[in-house]
C-alpha positions, 0 to 999 in steps of 0.5 A: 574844698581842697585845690589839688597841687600836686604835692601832699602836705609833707612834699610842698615846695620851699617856696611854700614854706618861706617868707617872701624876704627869704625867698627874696634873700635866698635868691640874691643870695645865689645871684651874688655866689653866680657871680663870685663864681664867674668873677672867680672863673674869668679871673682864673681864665685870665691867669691862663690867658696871660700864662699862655701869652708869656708861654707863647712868648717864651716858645718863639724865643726859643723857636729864633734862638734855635734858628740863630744856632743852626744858622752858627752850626752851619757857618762852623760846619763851613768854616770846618770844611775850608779848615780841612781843605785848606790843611789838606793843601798845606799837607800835600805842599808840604810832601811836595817840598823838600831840601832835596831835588832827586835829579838835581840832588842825587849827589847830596842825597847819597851824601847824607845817607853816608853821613848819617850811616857813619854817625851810627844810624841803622839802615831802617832809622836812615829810612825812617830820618830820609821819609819824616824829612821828606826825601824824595827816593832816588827813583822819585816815587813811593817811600824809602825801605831798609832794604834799598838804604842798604843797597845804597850803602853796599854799591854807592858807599865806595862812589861817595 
């Protein structure tokens, strides 16, 4: 009598054809590669873990140093604007001041136009010295032009 089990003489299964020692190796065999295999994965996985942390780490460094900068960009941004208000007042202090007054001074305006024409100056380089020194023109606006330096040499050069 022949028990059915499935498998014809040539599909057996291994088991069937091993000794029971190598089946037993076979399986401590497998049970020592699992677990080299997981050894091997959580070693790995905690690599990463650590390179995640020192990353994470490194990021938030980062992420404060960016802080600390923009918080420097902003003081020199502030530090900027007072730099430029605080030229902007000297400029305007400075086209306020001159040696010359034009009620108190008339006299010594027309005085150094007069000296300077004598030394040789044109009518346009006594306009350009009168506007660099910040003269006031005799009407005490806007700047000084050839043409009124000449009108000053023609009438007043005889008053002087």
């Amino acid at each position: 009598m022949t028990i059915e089990t499935g498998y014809s003489a040539e599909q057996k299964p291994l088991h069937s054809l091993l000794s029971p020692q190598k089946i037993s190796l076979l399986s401590e065999i497998g049970s020592f590669i699992e677990s080299c295999v997981r050894d091997s994965v959580e070693e790995e996985a905690g690599a990463l873990g650590t390179d995640l942390f020192f990353q994470k780490a490194e990021i938030q460094s980062l992420r404060t140093e960016v802080t600390e900068l923009k918080s420097e960009l902003t003081e020199l941004r502030k530090q900027f604007a007072d730099l430029i208000i605080r030229q902007t007042k000297t400029n305007e202090d400075s086209e306020k001041k001159s040696d010359f007054r034009v009620k108190d001074d008339r006299e010594a305006i027309l005085s150094e136009i007069k000296r300077l024409y004598l030394k040789g100056f044109s009518h346009a380089k006594i306009a350009t010295y009168l506007n660099k020194t910040k003269v006031p023109t005799l009407s005490g606006r806007g700047k000084w032009h050839r043409s009124a330096v000449s009108k000053i040499i023609r009438e007043k050069i005889s008053e002087i």
